[in-house]
C-alpha positions as a printed Julia matrix, in Angstrom:
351×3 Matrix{Float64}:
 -112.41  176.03  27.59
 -112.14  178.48  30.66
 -115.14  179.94  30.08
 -117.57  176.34  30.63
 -115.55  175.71  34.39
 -116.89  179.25  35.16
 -119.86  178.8   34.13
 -120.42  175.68  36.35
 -117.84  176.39  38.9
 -118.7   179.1   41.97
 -115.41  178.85  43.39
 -113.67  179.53  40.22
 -115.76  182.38  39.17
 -115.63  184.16  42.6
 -112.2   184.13  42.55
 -112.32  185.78  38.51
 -115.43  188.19  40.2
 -112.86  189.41  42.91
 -110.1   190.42  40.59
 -107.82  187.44  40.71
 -105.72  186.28  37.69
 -106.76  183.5   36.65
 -105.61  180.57  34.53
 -106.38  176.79  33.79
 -103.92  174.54  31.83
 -104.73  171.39  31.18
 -106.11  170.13  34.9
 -103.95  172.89  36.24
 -105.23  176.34  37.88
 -103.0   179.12  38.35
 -103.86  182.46  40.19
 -101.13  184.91  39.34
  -99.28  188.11  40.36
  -99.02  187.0   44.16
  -96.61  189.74  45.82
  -94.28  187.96  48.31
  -91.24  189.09  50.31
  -87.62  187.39  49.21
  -84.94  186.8   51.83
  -83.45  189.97  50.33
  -86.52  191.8   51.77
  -87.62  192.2   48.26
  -90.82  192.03  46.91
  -91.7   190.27  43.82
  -94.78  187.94  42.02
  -94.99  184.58  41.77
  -98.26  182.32  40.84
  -99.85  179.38  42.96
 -100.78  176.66  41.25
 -102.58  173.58  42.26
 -104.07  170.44  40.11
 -108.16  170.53  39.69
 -110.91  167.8   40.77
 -113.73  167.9   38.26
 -117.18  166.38  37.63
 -117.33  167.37  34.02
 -116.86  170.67  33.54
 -117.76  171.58  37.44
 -115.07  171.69  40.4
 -115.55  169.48  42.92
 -113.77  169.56  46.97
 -110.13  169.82  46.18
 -108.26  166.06  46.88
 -105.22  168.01  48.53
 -105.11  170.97  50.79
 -101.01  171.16  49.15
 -100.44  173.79  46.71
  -97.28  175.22  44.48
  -95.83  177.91  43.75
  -93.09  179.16  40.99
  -91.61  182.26  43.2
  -88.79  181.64  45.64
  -89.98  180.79  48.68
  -91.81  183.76  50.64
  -90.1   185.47  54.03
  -91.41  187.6   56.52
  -90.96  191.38  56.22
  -87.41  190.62  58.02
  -86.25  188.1   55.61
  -86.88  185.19  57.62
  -88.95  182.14  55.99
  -92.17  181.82  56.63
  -91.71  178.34  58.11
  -95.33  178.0   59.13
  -96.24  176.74  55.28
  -92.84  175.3   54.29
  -93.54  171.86  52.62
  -91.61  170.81  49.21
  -88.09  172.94  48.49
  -87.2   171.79  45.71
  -89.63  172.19  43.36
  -91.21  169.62  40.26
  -92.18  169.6   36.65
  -96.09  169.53  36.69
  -96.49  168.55  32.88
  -98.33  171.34  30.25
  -95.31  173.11  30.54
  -95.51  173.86  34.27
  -92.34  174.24  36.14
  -92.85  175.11  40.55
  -90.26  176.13  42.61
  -91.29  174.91  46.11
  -94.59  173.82  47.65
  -96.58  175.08  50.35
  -99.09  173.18  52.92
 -101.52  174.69  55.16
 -104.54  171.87  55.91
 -107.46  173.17  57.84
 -109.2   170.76  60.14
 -111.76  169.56  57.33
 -109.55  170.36  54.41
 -110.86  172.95  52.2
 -114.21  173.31  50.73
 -113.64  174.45  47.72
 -110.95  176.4   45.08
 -111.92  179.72  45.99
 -111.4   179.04  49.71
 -107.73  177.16  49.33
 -106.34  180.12  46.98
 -107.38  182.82  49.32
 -106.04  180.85  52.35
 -102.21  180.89  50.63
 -102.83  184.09  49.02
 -103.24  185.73  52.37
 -100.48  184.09  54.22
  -97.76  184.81  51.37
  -99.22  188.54  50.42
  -99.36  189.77  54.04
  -96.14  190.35  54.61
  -95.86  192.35  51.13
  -98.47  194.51  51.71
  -97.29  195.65  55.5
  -93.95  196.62  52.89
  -95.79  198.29  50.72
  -99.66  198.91  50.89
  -99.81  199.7   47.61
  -98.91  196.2   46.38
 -101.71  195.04  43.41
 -103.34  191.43  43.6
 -106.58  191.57  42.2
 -105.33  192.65  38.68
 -108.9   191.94  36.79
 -107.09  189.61  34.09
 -108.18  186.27  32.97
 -105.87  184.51  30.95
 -107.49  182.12  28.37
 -105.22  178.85  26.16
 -106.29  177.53  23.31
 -107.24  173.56  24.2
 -104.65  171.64  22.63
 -105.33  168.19  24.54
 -106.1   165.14  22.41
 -108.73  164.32  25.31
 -112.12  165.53  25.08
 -112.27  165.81  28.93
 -109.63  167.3   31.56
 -106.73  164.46  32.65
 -107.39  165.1   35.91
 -105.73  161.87  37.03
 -102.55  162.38  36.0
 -102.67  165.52  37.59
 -103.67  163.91  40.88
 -101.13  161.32  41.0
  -98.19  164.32  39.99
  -97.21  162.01  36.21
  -98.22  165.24  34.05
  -94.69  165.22  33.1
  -94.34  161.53  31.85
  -97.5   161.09  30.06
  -96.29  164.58  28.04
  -93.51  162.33  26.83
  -96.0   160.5   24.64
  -98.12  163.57  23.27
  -96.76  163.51  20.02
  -96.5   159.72  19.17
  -98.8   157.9   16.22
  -99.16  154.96  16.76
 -101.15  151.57  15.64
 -103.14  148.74  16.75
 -103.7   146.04  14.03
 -106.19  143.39  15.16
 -109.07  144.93  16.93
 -110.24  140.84  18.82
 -109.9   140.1   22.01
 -106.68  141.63  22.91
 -106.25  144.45  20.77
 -109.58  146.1   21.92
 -108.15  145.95  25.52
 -104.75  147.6   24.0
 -107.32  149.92  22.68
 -108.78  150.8   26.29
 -105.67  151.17  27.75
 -103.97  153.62  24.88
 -107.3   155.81  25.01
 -106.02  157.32  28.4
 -102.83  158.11  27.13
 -102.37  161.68  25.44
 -100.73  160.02  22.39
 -101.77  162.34  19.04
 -103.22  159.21  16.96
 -104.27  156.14  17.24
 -105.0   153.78  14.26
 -107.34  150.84  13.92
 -107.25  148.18  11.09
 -108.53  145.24  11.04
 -111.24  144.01   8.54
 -113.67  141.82  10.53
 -117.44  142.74  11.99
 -118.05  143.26  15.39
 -120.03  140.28  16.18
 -122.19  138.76  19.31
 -119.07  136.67  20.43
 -116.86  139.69  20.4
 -119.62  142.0   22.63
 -117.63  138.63  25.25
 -114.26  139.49  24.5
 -113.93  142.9   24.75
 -114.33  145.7   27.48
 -117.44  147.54  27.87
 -120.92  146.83  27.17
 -122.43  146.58  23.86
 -126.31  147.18  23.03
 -128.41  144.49  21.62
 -128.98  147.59  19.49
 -125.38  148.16  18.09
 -124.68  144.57  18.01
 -127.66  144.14  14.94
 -126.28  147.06  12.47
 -123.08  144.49  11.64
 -120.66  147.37  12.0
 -116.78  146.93  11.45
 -114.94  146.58  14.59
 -112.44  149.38  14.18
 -116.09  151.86  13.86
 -117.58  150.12  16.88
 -114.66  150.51  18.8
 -113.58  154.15  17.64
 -116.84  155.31  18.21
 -116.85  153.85  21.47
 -113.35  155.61  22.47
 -113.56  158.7   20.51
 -115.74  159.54  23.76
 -112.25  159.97  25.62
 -109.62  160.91  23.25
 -110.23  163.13  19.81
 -107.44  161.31  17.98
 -108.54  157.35  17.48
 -109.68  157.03  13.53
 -110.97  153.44  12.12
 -109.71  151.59   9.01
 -111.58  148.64   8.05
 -109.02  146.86   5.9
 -106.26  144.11   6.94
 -102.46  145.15   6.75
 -101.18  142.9    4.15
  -98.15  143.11   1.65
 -100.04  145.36  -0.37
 -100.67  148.35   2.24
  -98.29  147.53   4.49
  -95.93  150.5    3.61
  -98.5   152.74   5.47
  -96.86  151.5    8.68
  -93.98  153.73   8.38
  -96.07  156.74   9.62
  -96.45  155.42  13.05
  -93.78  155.36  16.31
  -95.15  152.58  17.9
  -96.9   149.35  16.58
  -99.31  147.03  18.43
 -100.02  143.59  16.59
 -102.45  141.79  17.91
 -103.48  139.11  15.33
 -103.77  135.38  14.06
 -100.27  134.19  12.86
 -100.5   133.99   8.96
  -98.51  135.04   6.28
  -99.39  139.06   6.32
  -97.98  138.79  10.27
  -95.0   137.99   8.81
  -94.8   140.59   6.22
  -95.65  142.96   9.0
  -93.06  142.03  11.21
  -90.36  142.03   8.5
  -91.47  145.73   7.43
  -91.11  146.4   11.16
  -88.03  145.23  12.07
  -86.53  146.39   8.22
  -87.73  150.09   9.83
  -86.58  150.1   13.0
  -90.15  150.58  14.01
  -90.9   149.1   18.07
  -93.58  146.94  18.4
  -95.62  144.6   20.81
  -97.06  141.58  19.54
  -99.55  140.01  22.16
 -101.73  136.8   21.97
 -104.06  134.19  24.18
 -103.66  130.72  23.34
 -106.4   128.31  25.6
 -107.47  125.01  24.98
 -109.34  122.76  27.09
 -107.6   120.07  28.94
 -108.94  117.68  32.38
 -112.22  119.79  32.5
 -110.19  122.84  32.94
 -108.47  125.96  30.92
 -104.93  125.49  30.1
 -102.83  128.03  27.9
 -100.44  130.92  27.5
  -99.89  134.51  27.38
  -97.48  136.0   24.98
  -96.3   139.32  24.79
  -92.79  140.23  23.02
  -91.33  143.49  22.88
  -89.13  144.36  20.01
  -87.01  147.18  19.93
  -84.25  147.83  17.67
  -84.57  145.61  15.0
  -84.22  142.92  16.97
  -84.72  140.27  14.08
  -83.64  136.87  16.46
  -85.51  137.67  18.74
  -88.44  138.09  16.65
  -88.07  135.22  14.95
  -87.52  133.04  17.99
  -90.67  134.45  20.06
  -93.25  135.55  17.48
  -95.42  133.13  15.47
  -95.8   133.89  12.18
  -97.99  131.17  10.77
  -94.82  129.02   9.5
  -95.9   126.08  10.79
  -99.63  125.6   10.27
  -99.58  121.34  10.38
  -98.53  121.72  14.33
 -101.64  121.48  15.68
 -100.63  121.7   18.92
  -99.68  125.48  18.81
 -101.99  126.92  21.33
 -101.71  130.53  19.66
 -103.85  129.06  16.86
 -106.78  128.32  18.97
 -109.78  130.82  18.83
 -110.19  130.52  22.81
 -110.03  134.07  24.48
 -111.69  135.23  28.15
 -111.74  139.0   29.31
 -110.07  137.51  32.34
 -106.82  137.81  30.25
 -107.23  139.86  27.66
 -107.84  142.68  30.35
């Protein structure tokens, strides 16, 4: 919420303590009602906007002395641009709903200490030549604007913001999906869907999380959590509900019996032995028109060395042949020279 970054932030809260507008969405902070000139020697608002660095819930030096803006692009009292700031014309999608017009940038020598300092920097140099218009011009209007937290994440994405992908991660926000097999792959599927504002993620798999497994998957475990036996799905969901809100455990195997519950998902991850139920998963998959990955590891030892594959098929579509052709599916259990059936797995490759 708004109210813990002013609580830890000085830069945000001198800017509320002045009078400024202020407003956070999602790693986003806006300051609002800035008067500016048009090239019709107009004046009208617009709000700066610019993407947050946090330590928790505490600002931290911005990582870019650029900022945006979702006016037109400010003039001079005479209409003329002020060409001193001009940057970006064009304008972006931000992600959380935030559509700029143009971008502005203004670096002093050392970049800028803090949020407080950057806002007033642009606030002066597009407001000045509004207020020689009109003196009477408001700013500071004494209104903080507060949104309900809707973010599956139970910290700021301040990354995406950053890098400028708000808008492509957003694509995903409303997608369920599943992971089935929790081993040595699927808990590195796990760790990379956790930073993705998806709405749900779903575990199942029934196995315990076991010393050989603290090996194969990413992170640490305690010698603590390793001797209470727990189900992978709760070891790893508790692990990852530290990052996104929205991961929730199942310790039970998809077979034919439960596999129906598959149709409530967008997007399917299997990462598990080939056997009979893999089959009846893909076959309920492709009979949907549901996508899914299917990864594996397959090592054996050979000449005092590791030799295997890595398998990862895509299927979109219902694209049954191709299934067929790339995925095991535990038809053909006498060839013992099918390296998926091995049990050999490094974090090298899973990760």
């Amino acid at each position: 919420m708004l109210q813990r970054l002013l609580d830890h932030s000085d830069d945000l809260r001198r800017l509320v303590d002045e009078g400024y507008e202020l407003e956070v969405k999602g790693a986003f902070v806006f300051v609002h009602h800035i008067p500016y000139v048009t090239k019709d020697k107009h004046i009208e608002y617009g709000s700066l906007v610019t993407n947050l660095m946090l330590n928790g819930d505490k600002t931290i030096k911005p990582n870019s002395h650029i900022i945006w803006f979702t006016g037109s692009h400010p003039c001079n009292k005479n209409g003329s641009e002020i060409s001193s700031i001009a940057w970006n014309r064009s304008g972006k999608v931000l992600g959380n709903g935030i559509k700029v017009n143009c971008g502005f940038s203004n670096k002093p020598a050392q970049g800028y200490r803090d949020y407080y300092e950057k806002f007033k920097r642009y606030i002066e140099i597009i407001s000045a030549p509004a207020r020689s218009l009109d003196p009477s011009v408001v700013i500071q209007t004494h209104r903080v604007r507060e949104n309900e937290e809707t973010d599956v994440f139970q910290y700021r994405d301040t990354n995406s913001s950053k890098a400028g992908i708000g808008a492509l991660v957003e694509k995903l926000q409303e997608h369920k999906i599943a992971i089935i097999g929790l081993g040595g792959t699927g808990s590195y599927i796990l760790d990379y869907m956790s930073k993705v504002p998806v709405r749900q993620i779903d575990l199942f798999d029934g196995d315990t999380f076991l010393q050989h497994n603290a090996f194969r998957a990413p992170g640490a475990a305690s010698g603590q959590e390793l001797d209470q036996c727990m189900p992978k799905v709760v070891y790893l969901s508790g692990k990852y509900q530290n990052i996104h809100s929205g991961i929730f455990p199942h310790t039970e195997y998809i077979t034919e019996d439960n596999v129906h519950t598959l149709s409530a998902y967008d997007f399917v991850f299997l990462s598990m032995d080939s056997n009979s139920d893999k089959k009846c998963i893909v076959d309920f998959l492709l009979e949907r028109e549901i996508p899914f990955i299917d990864a594996g590891i397959g090592l054996e030892i050979g000449g005092g060395a590791l030799l295997g594959q890595i398998r990862t098929s895509s299927i979109w579509n219902g694209q049954r042949s191709l299934a067929e052709k790339y995925i095991p599916m535990g038809e053909d259990k006498a060839n013992e020279e099918n390296l998926y059936e091995n049990n050999i797995q490094i974090v090298e490759l899973s990760s």
